[in-house]
Every structure is written in structure tokens, then in C-alpha cells.
C-alpha positions as CSV (number, residue, x, y, z in Angstrom):
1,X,51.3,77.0,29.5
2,X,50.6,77.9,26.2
3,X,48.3,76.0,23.9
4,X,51.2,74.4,21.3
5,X,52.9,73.3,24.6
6,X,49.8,72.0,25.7
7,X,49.2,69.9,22.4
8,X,53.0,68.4,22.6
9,X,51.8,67.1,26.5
10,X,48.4,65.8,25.1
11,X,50.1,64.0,22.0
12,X,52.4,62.5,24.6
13,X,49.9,61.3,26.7
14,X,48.2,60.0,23.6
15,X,51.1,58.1,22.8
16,X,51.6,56.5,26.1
17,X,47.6,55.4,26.0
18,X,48.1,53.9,22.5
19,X,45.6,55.9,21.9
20,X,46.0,56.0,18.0
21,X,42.7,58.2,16.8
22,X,43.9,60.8,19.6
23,X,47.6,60.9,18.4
24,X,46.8,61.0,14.6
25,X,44.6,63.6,15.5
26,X,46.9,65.8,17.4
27,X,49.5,65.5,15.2
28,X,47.6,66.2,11.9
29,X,46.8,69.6,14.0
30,X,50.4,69.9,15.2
31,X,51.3,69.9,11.6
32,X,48.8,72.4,10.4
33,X,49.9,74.8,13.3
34,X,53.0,74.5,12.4
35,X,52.6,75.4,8.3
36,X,51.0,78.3,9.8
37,X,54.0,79.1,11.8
38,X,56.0,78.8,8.7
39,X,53.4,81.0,6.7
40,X,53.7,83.7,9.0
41,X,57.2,83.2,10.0
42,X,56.8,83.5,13.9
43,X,55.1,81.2,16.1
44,X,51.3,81.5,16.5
45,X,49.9,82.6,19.7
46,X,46.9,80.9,21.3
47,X,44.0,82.7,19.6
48,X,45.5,82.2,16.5
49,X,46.2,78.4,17.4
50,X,42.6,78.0,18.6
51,X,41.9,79.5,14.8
52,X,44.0,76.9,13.2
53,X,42.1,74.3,15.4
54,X,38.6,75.5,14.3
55,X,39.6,75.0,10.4
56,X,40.4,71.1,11.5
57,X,36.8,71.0,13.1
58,X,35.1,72.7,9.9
59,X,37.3,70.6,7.4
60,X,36.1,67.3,9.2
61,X,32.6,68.6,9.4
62,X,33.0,69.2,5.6
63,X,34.4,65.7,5.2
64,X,31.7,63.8,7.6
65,X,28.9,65.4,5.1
66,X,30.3,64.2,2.2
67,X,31.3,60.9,3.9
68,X,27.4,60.6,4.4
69,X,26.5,61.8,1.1
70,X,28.2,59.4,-0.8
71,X,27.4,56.4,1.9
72,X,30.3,55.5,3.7
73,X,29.0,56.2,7.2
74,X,32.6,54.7,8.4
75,X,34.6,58.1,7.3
76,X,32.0,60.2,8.7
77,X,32.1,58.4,11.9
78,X,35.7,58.7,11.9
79,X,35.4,62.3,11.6
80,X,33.2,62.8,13.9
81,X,35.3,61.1,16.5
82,X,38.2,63.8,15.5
83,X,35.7,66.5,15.8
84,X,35.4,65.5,19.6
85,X,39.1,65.3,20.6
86,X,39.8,69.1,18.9
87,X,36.7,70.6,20.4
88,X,38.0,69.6,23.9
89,X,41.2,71.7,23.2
90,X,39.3,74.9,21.9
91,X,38.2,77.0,25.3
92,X,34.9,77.3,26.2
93,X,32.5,79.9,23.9
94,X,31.1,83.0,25.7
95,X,27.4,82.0,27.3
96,X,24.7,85.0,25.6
97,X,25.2,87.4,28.9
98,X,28.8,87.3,28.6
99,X,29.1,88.5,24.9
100,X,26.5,91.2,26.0
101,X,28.3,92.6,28.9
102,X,31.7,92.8,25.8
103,X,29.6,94.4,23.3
104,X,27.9,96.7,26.1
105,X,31.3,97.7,27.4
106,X,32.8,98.3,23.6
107,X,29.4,100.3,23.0
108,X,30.3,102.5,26.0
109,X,33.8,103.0,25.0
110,X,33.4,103.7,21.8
111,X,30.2,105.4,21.5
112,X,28.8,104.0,18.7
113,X,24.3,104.5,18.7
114,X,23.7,103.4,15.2
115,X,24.4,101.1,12.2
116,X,27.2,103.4,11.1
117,X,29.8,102.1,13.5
118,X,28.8,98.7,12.9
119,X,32.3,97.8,11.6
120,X,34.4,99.7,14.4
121,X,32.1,97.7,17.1
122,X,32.3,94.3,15.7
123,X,36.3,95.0,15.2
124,X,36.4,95.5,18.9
125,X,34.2,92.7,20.0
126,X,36.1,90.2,17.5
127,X,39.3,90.9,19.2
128,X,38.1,90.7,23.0
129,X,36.3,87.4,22.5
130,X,39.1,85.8,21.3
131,X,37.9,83.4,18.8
132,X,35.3,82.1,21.9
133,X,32.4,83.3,19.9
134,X,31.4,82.8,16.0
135,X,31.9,86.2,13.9
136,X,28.0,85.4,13.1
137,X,26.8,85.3,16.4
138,X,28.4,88.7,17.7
139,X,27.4,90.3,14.7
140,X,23.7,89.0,15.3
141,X,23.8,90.8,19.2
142,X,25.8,93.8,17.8
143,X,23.0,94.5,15.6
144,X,20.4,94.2,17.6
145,X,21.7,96.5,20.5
146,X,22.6,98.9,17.7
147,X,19.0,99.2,15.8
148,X,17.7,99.4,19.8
């Protein structure tokens, strides 16, 4: 099942719960997927779906810290609580010695040994983890094996 089907089913089962944080939720991130659909002009696959919910997390991170700064704790709670629901959807990130064994296998392939094929390395690690890693993190462990 793909990941917008799977949303549709969750948003359902949110409804039938009267589950209203849950469905608002889902729905606010049913509606961005679905600008981005329009944006692009076909529909999004699940990596890019899984991007789509990652900008909801970082905009309700954004929103929690400014909630906090200016005192209402409420909004930030609130946020918080959304944070929860999308970061059930998103699949689990690569543990260290799975990201290793990618960026030892893209190594190999490509035959990169030094800084210079940094960007050809990290291109080809970016699109086998599949959004399950932060671009700061690979580049962290693509660096190091490199300047090894």
C-alpha cells in the first residue's frame, strides 16, 4: 500500500475514533501532499511523501519554539502532540551500522578514496537511504570513511 493510501485509511480511522488532534493532523498533511502533487503535476511517490511529512515535523518544531518563546506553553504542547502522530507515519531511520554498510557499498561501487568524490558519494547514499537518514548525518560518516 502506498503511503497517501495509507494516510486516507489512518484519517479514516481517526474519524471513526473522534479522534480530532489525529484527523486535523492528517488532513493538514493530506493537504500539503496534495499542493505538492499539484506543484509537480503528478502524484508524489513515498520518499517524496515521507519529505513532505518531514517539513510538517520541522514547521511544528519551529512553531513549538516560538510557542515557548513567547509563553504560551499551550501551542507548543499542541505541537508537540502533532509532532508525535507524523513521526509514527515516517519509517524508521537507518541505525549507524546500516548507513555504514550503504556508504561502504556506494564506496566500492564507485571508487571514490578521497574528498574529491565527496559529492558523487553523498548523491548515491542520499538516494538509497531514502529520506531514512538526515543529509547531515550521512555526510558526517561519508567524511569520515573518506579522510580514512
Amino acid at each position: 500500500m502506498d503511503m497517501k493510501t495509507r494516510l486516507q485509511q489512518e484519517l479514516k480511522a481517526a474519524m471513526r475514533n473522534k479522534d480530532e488532534r489525529r484527523k486535523r493532523t492528517l488532513r493538514m498533511v493530506l493537504s500539503a501532499i496534495k499542493l505538492a502533487e499539484v506543484e509537480k503535476g503528478r502524484p508524489l511517490q513515498d520518499e517524496e511523501v515521507w519529505s513532505v511529512i518531514r517539513k510538517e515535523i520541522k514547521a511544528r518544531q519551529e512553531t513549538a519554539e516560538l510557542a515557548r518563546q513567547g509563553g504560551r506553553e499551550d501551542i507548543a504542547r499542541e505541537a508537540e502532540a502533532e509532532i508525535q502522530i507524523l513521526e509514527v507515519l515516517l519509517p524508521p531511520p537507518l541505525t549507524d551500522e546500516e548507513l555504514d554498510a550503504i556508504i561502504d557499498q556506494v564506496l566500492q561501487e564507485t571508487g571514490a578514496s578521497s574528498m574529491k568524490d565527496m559529492g558523487r558519494v553523498m548523491k548515491a547514499v542520499m538516494e538509497r537511504v531514502q529520506g531514512r537518514a538526515e543529509g547531515a548525518r550521512v555526510s558526517q560518516r561519508v567524511r569520515a570513511k573518506l579522510a580514512a
